[in-house]
C-alpha positions in Angstrom: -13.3 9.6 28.4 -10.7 12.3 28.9 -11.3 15.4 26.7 -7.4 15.1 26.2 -4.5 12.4 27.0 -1.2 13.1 27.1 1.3 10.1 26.7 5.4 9.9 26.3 6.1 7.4 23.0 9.3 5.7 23.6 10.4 4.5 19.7 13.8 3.1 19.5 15.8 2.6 16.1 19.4 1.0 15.6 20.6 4.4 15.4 18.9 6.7 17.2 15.9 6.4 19.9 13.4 9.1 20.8 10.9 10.3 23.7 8.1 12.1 22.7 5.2 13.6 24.0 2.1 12.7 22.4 -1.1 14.6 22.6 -4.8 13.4 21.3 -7.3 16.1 21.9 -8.9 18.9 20.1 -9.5 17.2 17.1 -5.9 16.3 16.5 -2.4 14.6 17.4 0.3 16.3 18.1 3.9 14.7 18.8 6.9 16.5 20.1 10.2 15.3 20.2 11.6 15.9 24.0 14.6 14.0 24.0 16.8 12.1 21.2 19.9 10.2 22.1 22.3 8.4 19.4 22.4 4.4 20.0 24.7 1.4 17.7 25.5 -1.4 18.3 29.0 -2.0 20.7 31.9 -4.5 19.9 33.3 -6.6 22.6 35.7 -9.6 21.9 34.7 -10.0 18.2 30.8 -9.9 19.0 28.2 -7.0 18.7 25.8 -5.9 21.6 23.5 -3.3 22.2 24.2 -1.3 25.3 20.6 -1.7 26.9 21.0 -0.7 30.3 22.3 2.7 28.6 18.9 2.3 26.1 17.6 2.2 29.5 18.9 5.4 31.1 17.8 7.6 27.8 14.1 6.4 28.5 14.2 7.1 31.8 15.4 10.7 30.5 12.7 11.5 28.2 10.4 10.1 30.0 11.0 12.2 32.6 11.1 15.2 30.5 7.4 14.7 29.6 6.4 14.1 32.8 8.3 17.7 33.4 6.5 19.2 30.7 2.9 18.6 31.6 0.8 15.7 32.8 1.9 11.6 32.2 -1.1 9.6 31.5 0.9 6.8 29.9 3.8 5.2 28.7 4.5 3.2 25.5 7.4 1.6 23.7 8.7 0.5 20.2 11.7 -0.5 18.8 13.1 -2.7 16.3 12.3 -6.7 16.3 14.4 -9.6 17.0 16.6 -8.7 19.4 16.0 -9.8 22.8 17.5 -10.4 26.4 17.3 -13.7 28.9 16.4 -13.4 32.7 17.4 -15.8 35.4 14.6 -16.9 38.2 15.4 -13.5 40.1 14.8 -11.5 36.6 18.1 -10.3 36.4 19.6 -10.0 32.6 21.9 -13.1 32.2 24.6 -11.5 30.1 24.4 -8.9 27.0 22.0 -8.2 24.6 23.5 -9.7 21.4 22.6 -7.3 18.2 21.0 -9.4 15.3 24.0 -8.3 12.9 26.4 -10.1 15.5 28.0 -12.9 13.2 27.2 -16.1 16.0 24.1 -16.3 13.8 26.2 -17.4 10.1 25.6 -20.7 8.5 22.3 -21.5 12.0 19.5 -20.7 9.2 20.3 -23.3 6.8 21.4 -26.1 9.5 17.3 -25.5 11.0 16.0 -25.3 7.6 17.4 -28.3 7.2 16.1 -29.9 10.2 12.7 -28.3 9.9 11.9 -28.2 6.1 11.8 -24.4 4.3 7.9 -25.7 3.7 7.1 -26.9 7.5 8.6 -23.6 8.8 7.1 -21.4 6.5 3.5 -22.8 6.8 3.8 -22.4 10.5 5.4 -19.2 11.1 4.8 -17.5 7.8 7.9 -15.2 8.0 10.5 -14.5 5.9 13.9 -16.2 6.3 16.1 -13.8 7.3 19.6 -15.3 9.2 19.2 -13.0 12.4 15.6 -14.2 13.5 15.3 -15.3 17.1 14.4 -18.5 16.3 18.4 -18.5 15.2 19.7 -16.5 18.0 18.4 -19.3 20.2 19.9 -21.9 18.3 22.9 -20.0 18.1 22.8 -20.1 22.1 21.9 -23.5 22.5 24.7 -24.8 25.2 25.0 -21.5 26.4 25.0 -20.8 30.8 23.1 -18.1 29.5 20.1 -20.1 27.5 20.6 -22.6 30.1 19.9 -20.3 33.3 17.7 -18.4 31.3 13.7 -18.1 33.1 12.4 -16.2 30.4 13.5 -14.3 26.9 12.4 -10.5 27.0 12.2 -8.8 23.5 13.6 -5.5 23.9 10.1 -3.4 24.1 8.9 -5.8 26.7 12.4 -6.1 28.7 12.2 -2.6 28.8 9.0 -2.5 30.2 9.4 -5.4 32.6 11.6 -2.8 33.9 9.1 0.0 34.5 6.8 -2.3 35.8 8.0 -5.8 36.7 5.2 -7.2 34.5 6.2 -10.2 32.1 5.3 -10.4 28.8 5.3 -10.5 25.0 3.7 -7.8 22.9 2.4 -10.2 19.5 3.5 -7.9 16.8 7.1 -8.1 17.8 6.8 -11.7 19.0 5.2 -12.7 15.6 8.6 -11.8 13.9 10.5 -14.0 15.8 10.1 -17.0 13.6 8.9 -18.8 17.4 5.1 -17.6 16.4 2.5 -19.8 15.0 0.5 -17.6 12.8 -2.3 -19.9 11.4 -3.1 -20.4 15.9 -2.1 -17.2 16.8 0.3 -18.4 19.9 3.6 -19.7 20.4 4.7 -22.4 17.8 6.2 -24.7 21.0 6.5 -28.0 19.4 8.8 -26.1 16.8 10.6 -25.1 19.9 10.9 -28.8 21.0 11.8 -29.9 17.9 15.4 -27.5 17.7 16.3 -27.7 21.5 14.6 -24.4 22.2 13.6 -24.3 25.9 9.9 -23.3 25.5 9.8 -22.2 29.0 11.5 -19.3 28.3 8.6 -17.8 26.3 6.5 -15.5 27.9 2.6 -15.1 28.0 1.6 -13.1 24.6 -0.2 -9.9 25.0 -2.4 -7.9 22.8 -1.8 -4.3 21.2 -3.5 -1.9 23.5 -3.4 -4.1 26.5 -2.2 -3.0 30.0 1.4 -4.2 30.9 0.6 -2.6 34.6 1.7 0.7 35.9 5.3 2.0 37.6 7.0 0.4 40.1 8.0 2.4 43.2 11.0 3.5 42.4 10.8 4.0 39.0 7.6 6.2 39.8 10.1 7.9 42.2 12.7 8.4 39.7 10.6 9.8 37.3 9.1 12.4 39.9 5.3 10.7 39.2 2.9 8.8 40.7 2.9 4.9 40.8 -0.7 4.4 38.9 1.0 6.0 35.4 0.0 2.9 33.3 2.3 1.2 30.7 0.5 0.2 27.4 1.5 -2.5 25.2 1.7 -0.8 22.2 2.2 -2.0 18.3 5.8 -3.0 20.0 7.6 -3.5 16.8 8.0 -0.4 15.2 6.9 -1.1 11.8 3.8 -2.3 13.5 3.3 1.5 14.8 4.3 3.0 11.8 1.9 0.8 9.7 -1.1 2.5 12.5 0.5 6.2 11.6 0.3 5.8 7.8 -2.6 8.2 6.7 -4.2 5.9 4.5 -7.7 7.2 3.2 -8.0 4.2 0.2 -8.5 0.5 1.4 -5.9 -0.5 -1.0 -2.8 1.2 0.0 1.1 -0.4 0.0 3.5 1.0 2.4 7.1 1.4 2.7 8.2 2.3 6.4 11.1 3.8 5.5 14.3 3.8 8.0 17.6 1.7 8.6 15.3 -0.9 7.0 12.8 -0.6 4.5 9.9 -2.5 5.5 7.8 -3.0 1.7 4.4 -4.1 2.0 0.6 -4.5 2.5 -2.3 -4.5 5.3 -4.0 -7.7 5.7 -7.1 -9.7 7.2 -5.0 -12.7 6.7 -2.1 -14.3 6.1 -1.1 -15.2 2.7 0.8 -18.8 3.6 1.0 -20.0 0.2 4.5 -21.7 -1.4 4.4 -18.7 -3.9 4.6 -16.5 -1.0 7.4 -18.3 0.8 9.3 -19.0 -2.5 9.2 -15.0 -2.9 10.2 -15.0 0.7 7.3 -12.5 2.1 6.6 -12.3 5.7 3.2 -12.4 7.6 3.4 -10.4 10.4 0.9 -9.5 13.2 -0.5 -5.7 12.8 -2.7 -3.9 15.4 -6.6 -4.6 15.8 -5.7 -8.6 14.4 -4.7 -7.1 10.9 -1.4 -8.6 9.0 1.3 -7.0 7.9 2.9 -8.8 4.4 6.1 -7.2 3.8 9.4 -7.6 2.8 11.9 -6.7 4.4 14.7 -4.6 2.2 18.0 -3.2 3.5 16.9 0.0 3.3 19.1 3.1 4.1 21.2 1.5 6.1 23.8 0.8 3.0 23.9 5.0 2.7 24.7 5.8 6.3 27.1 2.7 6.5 28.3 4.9 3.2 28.1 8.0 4.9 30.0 6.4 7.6 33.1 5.2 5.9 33.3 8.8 4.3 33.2 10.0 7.1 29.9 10.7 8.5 30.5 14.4 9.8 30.9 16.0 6.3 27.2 14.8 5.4 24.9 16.6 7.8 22.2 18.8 6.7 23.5 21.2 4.2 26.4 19.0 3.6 23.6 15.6 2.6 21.3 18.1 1.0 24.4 19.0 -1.4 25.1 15.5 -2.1 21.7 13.9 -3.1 21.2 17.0 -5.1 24.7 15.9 -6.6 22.9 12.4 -6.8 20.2 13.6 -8.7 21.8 15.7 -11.6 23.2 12.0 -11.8 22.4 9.5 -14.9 19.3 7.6 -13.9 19.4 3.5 -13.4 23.2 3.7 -14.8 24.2 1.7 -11.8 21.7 -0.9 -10.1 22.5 -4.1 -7.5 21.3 -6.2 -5.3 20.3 -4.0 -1.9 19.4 -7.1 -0.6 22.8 -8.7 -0.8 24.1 -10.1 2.7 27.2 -8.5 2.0 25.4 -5.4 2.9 24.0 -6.7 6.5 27.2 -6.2 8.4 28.2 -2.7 9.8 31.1 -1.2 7.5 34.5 -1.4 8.6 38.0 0.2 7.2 39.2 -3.0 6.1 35.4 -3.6 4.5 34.1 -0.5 3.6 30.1 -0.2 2.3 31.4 1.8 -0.7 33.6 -1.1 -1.8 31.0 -3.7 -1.4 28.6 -1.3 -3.6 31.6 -1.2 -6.3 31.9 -5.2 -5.8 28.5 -5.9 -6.7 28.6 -3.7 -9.5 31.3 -5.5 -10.9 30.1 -8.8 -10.3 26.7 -8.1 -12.6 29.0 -6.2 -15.2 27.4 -2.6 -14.1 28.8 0.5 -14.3 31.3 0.7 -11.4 30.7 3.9 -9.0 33.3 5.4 -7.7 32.2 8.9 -6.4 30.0 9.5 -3.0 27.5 10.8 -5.6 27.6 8.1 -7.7 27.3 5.5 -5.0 24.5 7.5 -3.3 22.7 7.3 -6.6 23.0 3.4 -7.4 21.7 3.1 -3.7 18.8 5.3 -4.4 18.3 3.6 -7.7 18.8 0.3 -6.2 15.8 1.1 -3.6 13.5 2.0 -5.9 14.0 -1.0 -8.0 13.3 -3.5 -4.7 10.3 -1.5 -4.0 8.9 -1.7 -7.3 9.5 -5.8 -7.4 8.1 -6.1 -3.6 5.1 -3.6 -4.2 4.1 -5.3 -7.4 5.1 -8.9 -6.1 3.2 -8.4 -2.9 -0.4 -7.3 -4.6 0.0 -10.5 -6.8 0.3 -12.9 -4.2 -2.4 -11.5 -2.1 -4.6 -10.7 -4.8 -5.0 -6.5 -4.5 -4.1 -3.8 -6.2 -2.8 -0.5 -4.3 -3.9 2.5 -5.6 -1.2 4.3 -3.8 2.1 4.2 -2.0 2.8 5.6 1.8 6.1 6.4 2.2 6.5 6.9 6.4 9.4 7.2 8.5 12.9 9.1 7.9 13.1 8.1 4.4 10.0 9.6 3.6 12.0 13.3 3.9 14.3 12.1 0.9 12.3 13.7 -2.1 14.8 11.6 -4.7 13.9 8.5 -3.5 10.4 9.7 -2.8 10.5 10.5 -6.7 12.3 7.1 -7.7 9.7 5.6 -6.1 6.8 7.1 -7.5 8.7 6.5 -10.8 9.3 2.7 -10.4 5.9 1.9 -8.7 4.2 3.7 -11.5 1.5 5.0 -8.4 1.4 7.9 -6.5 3.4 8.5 -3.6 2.3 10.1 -0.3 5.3 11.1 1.6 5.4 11.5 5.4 4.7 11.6 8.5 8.3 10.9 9.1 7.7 9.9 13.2 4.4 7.6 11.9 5.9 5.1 14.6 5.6 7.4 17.3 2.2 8.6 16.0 1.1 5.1 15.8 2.4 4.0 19.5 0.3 7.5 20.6 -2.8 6.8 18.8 -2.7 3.1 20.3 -2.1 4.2 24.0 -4.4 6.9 23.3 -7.3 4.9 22.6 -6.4 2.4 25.9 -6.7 5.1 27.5 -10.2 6.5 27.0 -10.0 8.9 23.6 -12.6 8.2 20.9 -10.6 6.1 18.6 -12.8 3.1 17.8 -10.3 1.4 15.3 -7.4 2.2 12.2 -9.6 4.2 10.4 -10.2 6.8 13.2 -7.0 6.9 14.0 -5.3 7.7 10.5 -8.5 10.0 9.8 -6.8 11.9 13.1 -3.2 11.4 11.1 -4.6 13.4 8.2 -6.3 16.3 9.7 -3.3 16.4 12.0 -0.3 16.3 9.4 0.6 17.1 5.5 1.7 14.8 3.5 3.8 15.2 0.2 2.3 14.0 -3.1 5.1 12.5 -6.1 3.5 11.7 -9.4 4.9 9.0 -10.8 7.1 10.4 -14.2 7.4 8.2 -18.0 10.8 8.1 -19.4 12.8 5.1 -17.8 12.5 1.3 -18.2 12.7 0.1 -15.0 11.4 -3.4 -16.0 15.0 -3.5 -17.9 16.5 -2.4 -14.6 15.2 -4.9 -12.3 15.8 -7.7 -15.3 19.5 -6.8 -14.6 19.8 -7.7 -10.9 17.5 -10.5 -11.1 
């Protein structure tokens, strides 16, 4: 066992991605943030891609600023799910990388659910039906020269790592969320794949959390001034699959919210909960690390406020100026305003014929709420809006899988927002524990960590390390509001 390993963490998010160096030694581990580069989505003819080879270049980066910094003992990578690219025979990318908000995708869910049955595809996959899964991207892409020519479909952790290391393959937290992944088996669902036109072929061998994808390829070794035998490790791939590792959970009975673009609302698992109550409440079961299952909802999360931020005018909300307004937020009437976050009105990036703030004021109207009209205002209803979900999905999921939390872990960027920290507290009527906000890139550390030889034995070690490592922030839930009333209003 090395007394210390030293890793870079690769986490992407739709806005932003990171490289960190990630340190497990001494009775602690440490993360530091060596290289952050913006990232969005890019429009092209009417139709949204990500610019992956430029996702690409920013690894490369930060990668090799860790490997600048101090020894590289391994690599790892997370991002969001869903998203994916297509190789041809040679394993060159057959065209873009479509984003999952990309509008090729409207009206494909409830043609397969038609085809399939809501009860057939539930049972199998156990995910929740949201319109941008693969499964619908595919569809989507039937007919296509790319689908067609296509050898093999890469989800983005696992393209990106073909490309360190030429190794093909598909990490099974991120290829559980695909709606392609047969829960109850634990492998691909292939005669589902048959049954829509889906070329199975295309889908790769699945891999286990912790497993080796292989180590650098010459010239990547080269670029990165290292050695070729720096391994790759197939981390919790899908972010919320880290993140879920980094919570620092001491109780068994714990709900999390991975806070971010997305909020991701939900519980730790032995098994999945595949029951028509749980589909009816549309709950997904998604695979964890060390063969646990992640049941969560997936709620809009703060994307709505940035889109808000965005069509204000995003440069007059940084720091000081975003600090100002969800203090403005909070001097605010409480619950005055609450909607739907979940709307798919609020998917779709904002634009200045269709700002965020107008679809917030739309809502409103349409449920006979108070209509916002100020940034403050709309920041609050937001705010207020999130806490609501959370309450409904918290409560909702400890029903259905029989539990009862004890607390809430609040991880990710939204667990630096004290308001909604508070609101949440408030809503759940349990005890939030805010922070750490990089818990994905803690998680994706702790993972190649133990691959690679430090005394980690399973999720309890490793969030023991989390807590001795980090502080967390405590928010007592407060009396005074009905939020029963509030969620009655947007049900």
């Amino acid at each position: 066992m090395r007394p210390h390993v030293r890793v870079a963490a690769v986490d992407l998010g739709a806005t932003s991605g990171r490289v960190m160096s990630g340190r497990i030694g001494g009775d602690r581990v440490e993360i530091d943030q060596l290289h952050r580069f913006p990232n969005g989505a890019v429009r092209v003819r009417g139709s949204l891609f990500w610019d992956v080879l430029g996702i690409h270049r920013e690894v490369l980066t930060g990668i090799r600023e860790v490997a600048r910094t101090g020894p590289l003992h391994g690599i790892g990578i997370d991002s969001w799910a869903i998203d994916h690219g297509l190789l041809d025979h040679d394993g060159q990318l057959l065209g873009q990388v479509f984003s999952h908000r990309d509008a090729r995708v409207e009206g494909i869910a409830e043609k397969v659910v038609a085809q399939i049955g809501a009860a057939t595809l539930y049972g199998t996959t156990g995910i929740q039906q949201l319109p941008f899964n693969t499964i619908y991207q595919l569809v989507a892409a039937r007919g296509t020269t790319a689908l067609d020519a296509a050898e093999t479909m890469l989800l983005l952790p696992d393209l990106l790592g073909f490309w360190l290391t030429g190794a093909i393959g598909a990490e099974r937290t991120n290829a559980s969320t695909t709606q392609l992944y047969d829960v109850r088996r634990g492998a691909w669902a292939v005669d589902l794949c048959r049954e829509l036109g889906i070329p199975e072929g295309v889908l790769p061998p699945l891999r286990d959390p912790g497993s080796l994808l292989g180590t650098l390829l010459p010239e990547v070794a080269d670029e990165l001034g290292v050695t070729t035998d720096v391994p790759v490790v197939a981390v919790g791939s899908h972010d919320t699959a880290s993140a879920v590792v980094g919570v620092p959970a001491e109780v068994g009975d714990f709900a999390y919210i991975s806070s971010g673009t997305w909020s991701l609302v939900g519980l730790e698992l032995d098994q999945a909960v595949l029951t028509e109550e749980a589909r009816l409440a549309d709950f997904t079961n998604e695979v964890g690390v060390d063969g646990t299952i992640r049941f969560l909802k997936n709620v809009m999360g703060l994307w709505v406020l940035s889109e808000s931020l965005r069509s204000w005018g995003e440069r007059r909300y940084q720091s000081a100026e975003l600090r100002s307004l969800l203090a403005a937020a909070a001097e605010l009437e409480p619950l005055r305003t609450v909607v739907d976050i979940n709307d798919p009105r609020l998917l779709f990036p904002s634009t200045s014929a269709d700002p965020m703030p107008e679809r917030i004021a739309t809502l409103a109207a349409e449920s006979d709420e108070a209509i916002p009209h100020s940034p403050a205002a709309i920041t609050r209803c937001i705010l207020d809006s999130l806490a609501v979900a959370y309450r409904r999905h918290v409560r909702t999921a400890a029903a259905l899988a029989g539990t009862s939390p004890e607390v809430v872990h609040v991880v990710g960027g939204g667990s630096q927002n004290e308001l909604l920290c508070q609101l949440t507290a408030d809503a759940c009527g349990l005890p939030v524990l805010a922070g750490p906000v990089e818990a994905a890139a803690l998680g994706n550390v702790l993972v190649q960590g133990r691959a690679l030889g430090a005394d980690l034995p399973d999720l309890p070690a490793m969030r023991d390390l989390v807590r001795r490592s980090y502080d967390v922030r405590r928010f007592e839930p407060r009396d005074g509001l009905d939020w029963a009333a509030a969620e009655a209003r947007i049900s």
